[in-house]
N, C-alpha and C positions, 0 to 999 in steps of 0.2 A: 504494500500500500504506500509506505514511503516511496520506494523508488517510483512508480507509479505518479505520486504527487509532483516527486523532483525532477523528473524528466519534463511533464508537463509547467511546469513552471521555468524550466529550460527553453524549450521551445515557444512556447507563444508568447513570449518579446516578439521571438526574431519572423515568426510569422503573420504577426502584426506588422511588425518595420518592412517585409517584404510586399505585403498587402497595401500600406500607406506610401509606400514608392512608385504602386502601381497606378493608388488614385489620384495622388501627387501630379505623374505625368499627363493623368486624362483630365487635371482639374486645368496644369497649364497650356495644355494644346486647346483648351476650349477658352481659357484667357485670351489669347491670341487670336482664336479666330474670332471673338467678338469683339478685341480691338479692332481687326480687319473691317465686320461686319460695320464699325461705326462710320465707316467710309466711303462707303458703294453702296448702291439701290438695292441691290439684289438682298432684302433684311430678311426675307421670309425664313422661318425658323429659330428670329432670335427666341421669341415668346417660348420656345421649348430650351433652347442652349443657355440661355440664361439661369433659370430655376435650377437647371443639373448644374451651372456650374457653381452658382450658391452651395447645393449640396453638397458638392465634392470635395471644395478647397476647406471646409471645417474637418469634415470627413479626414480628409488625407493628414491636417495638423493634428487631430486625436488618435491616430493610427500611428502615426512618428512618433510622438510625445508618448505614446507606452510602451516602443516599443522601441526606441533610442538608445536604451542600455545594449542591447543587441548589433548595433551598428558597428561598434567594434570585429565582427567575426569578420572573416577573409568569404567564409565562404555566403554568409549575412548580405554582405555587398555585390557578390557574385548575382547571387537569386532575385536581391532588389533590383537591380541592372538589367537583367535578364525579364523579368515580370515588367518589368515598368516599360520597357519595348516592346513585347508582347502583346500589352493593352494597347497601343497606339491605334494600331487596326482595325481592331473593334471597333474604339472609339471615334474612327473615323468615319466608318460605314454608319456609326449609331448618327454620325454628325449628317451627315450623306443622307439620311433618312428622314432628321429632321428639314433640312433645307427645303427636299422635295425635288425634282426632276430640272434641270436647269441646262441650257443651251445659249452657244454664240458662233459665232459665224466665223469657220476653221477654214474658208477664201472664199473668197469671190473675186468679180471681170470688172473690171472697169475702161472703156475703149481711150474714153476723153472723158474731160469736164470743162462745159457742159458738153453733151453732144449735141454733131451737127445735122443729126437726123432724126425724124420724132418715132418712138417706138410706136408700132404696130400691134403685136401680139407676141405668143411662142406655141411652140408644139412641144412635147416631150418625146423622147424617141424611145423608140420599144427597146427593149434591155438597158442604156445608159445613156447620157447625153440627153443635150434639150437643143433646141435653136428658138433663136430670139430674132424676131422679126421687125426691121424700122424702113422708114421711107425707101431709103438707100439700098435695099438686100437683103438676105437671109443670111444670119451668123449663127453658125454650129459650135457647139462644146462640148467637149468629152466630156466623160464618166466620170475626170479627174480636175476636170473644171479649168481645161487648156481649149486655147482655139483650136479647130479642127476646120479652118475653110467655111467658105458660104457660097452662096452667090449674088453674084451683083442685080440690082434691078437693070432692066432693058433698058438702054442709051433715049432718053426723053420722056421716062417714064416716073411715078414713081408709087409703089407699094403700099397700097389703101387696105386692105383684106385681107385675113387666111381663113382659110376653112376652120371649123370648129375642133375636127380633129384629124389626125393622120388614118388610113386605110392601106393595109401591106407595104408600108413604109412611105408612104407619098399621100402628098396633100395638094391643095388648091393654095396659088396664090392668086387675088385681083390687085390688078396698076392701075393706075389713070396717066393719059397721056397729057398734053398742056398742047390744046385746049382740050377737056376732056373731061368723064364723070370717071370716078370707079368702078373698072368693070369694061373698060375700052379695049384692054387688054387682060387675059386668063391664061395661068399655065399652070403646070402639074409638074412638080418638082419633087427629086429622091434625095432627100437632106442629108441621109446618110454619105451618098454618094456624091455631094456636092452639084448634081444634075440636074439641069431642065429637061426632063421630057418631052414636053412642046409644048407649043402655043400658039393659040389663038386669036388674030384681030376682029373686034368687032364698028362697025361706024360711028354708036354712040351706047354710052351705057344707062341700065335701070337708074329711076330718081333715087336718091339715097332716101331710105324709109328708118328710122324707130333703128337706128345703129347696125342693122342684120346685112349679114355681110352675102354676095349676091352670087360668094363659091360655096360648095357642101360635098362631101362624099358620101358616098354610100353600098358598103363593099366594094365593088370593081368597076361601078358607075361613077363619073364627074357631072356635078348636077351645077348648071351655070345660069343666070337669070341674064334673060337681055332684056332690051326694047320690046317688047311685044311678044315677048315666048321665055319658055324655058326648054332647056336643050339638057340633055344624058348620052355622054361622050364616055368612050372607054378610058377607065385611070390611065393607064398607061400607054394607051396607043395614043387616044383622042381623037379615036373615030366615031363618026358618026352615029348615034344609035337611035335615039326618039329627039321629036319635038311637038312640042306640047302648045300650041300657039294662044293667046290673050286674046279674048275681046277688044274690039279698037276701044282705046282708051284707057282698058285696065292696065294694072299691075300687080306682078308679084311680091307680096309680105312677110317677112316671120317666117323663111324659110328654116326648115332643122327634116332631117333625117335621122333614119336608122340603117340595121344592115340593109334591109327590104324596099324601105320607106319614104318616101319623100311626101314632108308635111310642107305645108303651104298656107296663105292668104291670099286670096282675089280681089283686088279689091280696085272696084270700079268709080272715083271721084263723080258726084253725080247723082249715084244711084241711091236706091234702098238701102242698101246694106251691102255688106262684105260676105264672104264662104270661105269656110275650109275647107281643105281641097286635097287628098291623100294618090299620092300615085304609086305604083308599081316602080320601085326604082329602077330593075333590069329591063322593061319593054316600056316605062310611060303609062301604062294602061291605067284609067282611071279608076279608083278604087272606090270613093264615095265623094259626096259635095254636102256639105250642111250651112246651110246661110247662120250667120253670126247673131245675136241680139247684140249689136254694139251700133252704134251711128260709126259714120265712115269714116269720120275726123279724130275718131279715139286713138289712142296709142295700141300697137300690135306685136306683142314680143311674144315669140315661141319660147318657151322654159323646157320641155319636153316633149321628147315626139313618140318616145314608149314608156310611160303610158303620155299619152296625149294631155300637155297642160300649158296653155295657150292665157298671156294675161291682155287683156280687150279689155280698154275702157276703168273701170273704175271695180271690175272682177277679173280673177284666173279662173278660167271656165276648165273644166274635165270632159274629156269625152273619152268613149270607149273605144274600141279596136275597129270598131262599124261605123262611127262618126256619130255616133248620140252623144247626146251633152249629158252628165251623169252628176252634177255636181258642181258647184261653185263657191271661191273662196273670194268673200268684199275685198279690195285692196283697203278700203277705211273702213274699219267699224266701232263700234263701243267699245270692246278691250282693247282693239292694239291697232297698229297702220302698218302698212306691208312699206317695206321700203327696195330703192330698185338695186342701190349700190350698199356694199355689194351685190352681185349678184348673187340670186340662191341656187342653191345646189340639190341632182336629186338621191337620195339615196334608200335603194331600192322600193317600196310603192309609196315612200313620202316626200316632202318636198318641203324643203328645208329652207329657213327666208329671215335674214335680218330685220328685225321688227319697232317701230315705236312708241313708245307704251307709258305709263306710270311707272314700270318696271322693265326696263330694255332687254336686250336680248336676243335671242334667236327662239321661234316657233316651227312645230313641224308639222304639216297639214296631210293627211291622206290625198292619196292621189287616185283614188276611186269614190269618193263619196264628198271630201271639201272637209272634215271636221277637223279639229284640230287634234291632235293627237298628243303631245306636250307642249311647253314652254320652258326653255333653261334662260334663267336669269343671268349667268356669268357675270357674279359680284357688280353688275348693273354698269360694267365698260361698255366702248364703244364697238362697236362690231368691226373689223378693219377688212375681213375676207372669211369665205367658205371655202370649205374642197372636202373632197370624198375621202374616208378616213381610209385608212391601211384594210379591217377589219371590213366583213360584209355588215352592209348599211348603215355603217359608223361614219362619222361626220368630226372634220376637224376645222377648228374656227380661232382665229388670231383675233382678240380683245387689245385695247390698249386704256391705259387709265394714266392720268398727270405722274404717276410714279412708275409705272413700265408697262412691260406690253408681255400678253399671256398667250400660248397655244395650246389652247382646252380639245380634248379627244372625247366626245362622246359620243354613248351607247344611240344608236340610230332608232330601236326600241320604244326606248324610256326617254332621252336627252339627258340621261345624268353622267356626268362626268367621269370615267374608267378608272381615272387616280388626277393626285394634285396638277391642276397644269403647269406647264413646264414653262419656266421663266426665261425669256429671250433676252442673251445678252447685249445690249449695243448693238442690236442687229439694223444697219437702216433701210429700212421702208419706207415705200412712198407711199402716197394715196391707193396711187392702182398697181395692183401685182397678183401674178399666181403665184399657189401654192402648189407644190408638187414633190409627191411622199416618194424618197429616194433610200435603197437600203433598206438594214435594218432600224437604225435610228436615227437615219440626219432626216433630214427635208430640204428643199432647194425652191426659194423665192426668187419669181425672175422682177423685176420690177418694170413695171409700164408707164412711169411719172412722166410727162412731158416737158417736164423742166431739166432731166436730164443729167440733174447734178447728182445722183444717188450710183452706186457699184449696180453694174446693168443684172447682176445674181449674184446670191449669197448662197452658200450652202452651210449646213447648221450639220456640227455635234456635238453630243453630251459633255457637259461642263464635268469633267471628272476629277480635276482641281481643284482649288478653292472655288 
């Protein structure tokens, strides 16, 4: 029983003194990062690292203080040493945990400042790389965010339009010549390959309508709007295939596609009213006609063409796969006002739309019936963009507030948020930009500001640093 006692009164000094060298080190690695923290925006997590460090640093002095007579051993100082490094890791990941998910921007392009040509759009390229589209050409970028070639606009021309997206690696570009509309000139371009395909002169181009751009793919169809027709050309050859001719007078609206589909607006100055108008993208063949409830003067923007959701006038009307209208969602009403910028995003049967409200946000409406399905408040920021998340019908949305700017991931479902969003470091943004989920954990913003003074793309990863 003695030896028993005296052994144990032997050792727990010194396993006290090894334990308070341990806490010791995780009280002062959290000193430090909360001097750090008093410095930079990025604070989220003090509210947790402060409390633990209050606890620690007593902690670790009453842990020494009984156990100091032990400091003396050779092999005391060994263990303290050894333990006290050991902790650092934990303590790191436990700091890592509370921060919360945090990113900055590991490069980006920049051509000039400002530039001398006004951005267009982008595509993203299937497996890696994007191309960024301005007056002057198309500029391609790797995987690793090096130029990789473009192409130049046509000598007199310049770069008004892309297609909404790329189809077997090729998309639509519309120019305008001087004198001339957008859409004077049409080609089909393989960005991979730094190649024009070909092209097309036309005499004069469609009136520019509600921003919709007058190129569209659709599988292995090039869907082109003129003066008085719409035309379905081969992607790649650009041969002839269907033409779909206008009424004298009308025009085509709100064009969008799918693999199949070519969704449309008729819309004849004058008249009644307007039609939707659905074609067979590979032969033209008309598929159905539904007159509009909207007067003629309203505004006509395609949101989606599967399922169909078309916003006219002062509602986004639904219609089914047969051209019935099935549904509608007010652009104003008592809870909230649809707003245009950003644009919304769909993901899968809802449709997802920057809102303004009592409490801001993002809501997400069915896209078969109009009802609302949720509403995610996101700490009541300003909405800055949408895109489709990683995840099936998950939806990811960049917030900014007077103190930094947030990239929330939510459930497409529910709208609730997957985990903390992820805090953007110094990332600049413009007004206008896509987003575009690259990897496993970066993302890649291309910027479309007009002023030009911004990195033409940023590409984002994990802050795994301070």
């Amino acid at each position: 029983m003695h030896n028993s006692t005296s052994g144990r009164a032997r050792w727990l000094p010194r396993a006290l003194f090894v334990c308070g060298a341990a806490v010791a080190a995780v009280a002062a690695l959290y000193l430090v990062l909360l001097g750090r923290m008093a410095f930079v925006e990025w604070t989220r997590g003090v509210d947790r690292l402060l409390p633990a460090t209050l606890v620690l640093v007593p902690l670790a002095y009453v842990l020494l203080a009984r156990g100091r007579r032990a400091a003396r051993g050779a092999l005391s100082g060994w263990l303290a040493a050894v333990l006290a490094l050991a902790a650092l890791w934990p303590a790191w990941q436990a700091y890592a945990a509370m921060r919360g998910p945090q990113a900055y921007a590991w490069t980006w392009w920049q051509r000039e400042d400002p530039e001398s040509a006004r951005p267009v759009g982008a595509w993203q390229l299937p497996g890696a790389g994007l191309v960024r589209a301005r007056t002057d050409g198309l500029y391609r970028f790797n995987g690793e965010g090096r130029t990789a070639g473009g192409i130049a606009a046509a000598e007199g021309t310049a770069l008004c339009a892309l297609s909404r997206t790329l189809s077997q690696g090729t998309g639509l570009v519309a120019a305008a010549r001087t004198p001339g509309g957008c859409g004077t000139r049409v080609s089909a371009v393989d960005p991979r390959e730094n190649e024009e395909l070909w092209a097309k002169e036309f005499p004069s181009a469609p009136a520019p309508v509600d921003g919709t751009a007058p190129v569209a793919v659709a599988a292995d169809t090039a869907v082109v709007v003129t003066e008085g027709a719409l035309l379905g050309l081969g992607l790649r050859d650009g041969a002839d295939r269907w033409r779909v001719p206008l009424p004298a007078g009308c025009r085509a609206r709100a064009l969008d596609t799918s693999d199949d589909r070519v969704v449309y607006v008729e819309h004849c100055p004058g008249g009644p009213s307007a039609h939707l108008t659905a074609l067979d993208a590979r032969t033209g063949t008309p598929a159905w006609r539904t007159p509009l409830r909207t007067g003629p003067s309203a505004e006509l923007r395609m949101l989606s063409a599967r399922p169909i959701a078309l916003r006219a006038g002062e509602s986004v009307l639904l219609f089914d796969d047969a051209g019935r209208e099935r549904g509608a969602v007010p652009v104003a009403g008592p809870r909230e006002d649809l707003l245009t910028d950003p644009g919304p995003v769909v993901a899968g049967d809802l449709l997802v739309v920057p809102v303004k409200a009592k409490v801001p946000g993002v809501s997400a409406y069915s896209l078969t019936d109009g009802r609302r399905m949720w509403h995610a408040a996101l700490d009541g920021a300003t909405v800055l963009g949408l895109a489709r998340g990683r995840g099936a019908g998950g939806v990811d949305v960049v917030t900014s507030t007077a103190a930094r700017t947030h990239l929330w991931h939510l459930a497409g479902d529910t709208g609730r948020p997957k985990a903390e969003p992820t805090i953007l470091r110094d990332v600049p943004l413009g007004r206008r930009f896509e987003i575009y989920p690259d990897g496993t954990e970066g993302y890649t913003f291309v910027n479309l500001d007009p002023a030009g003074e911004l990195p033409s793309y940023v590409a984002l990863t994990r802050v795994r640093g301070w």
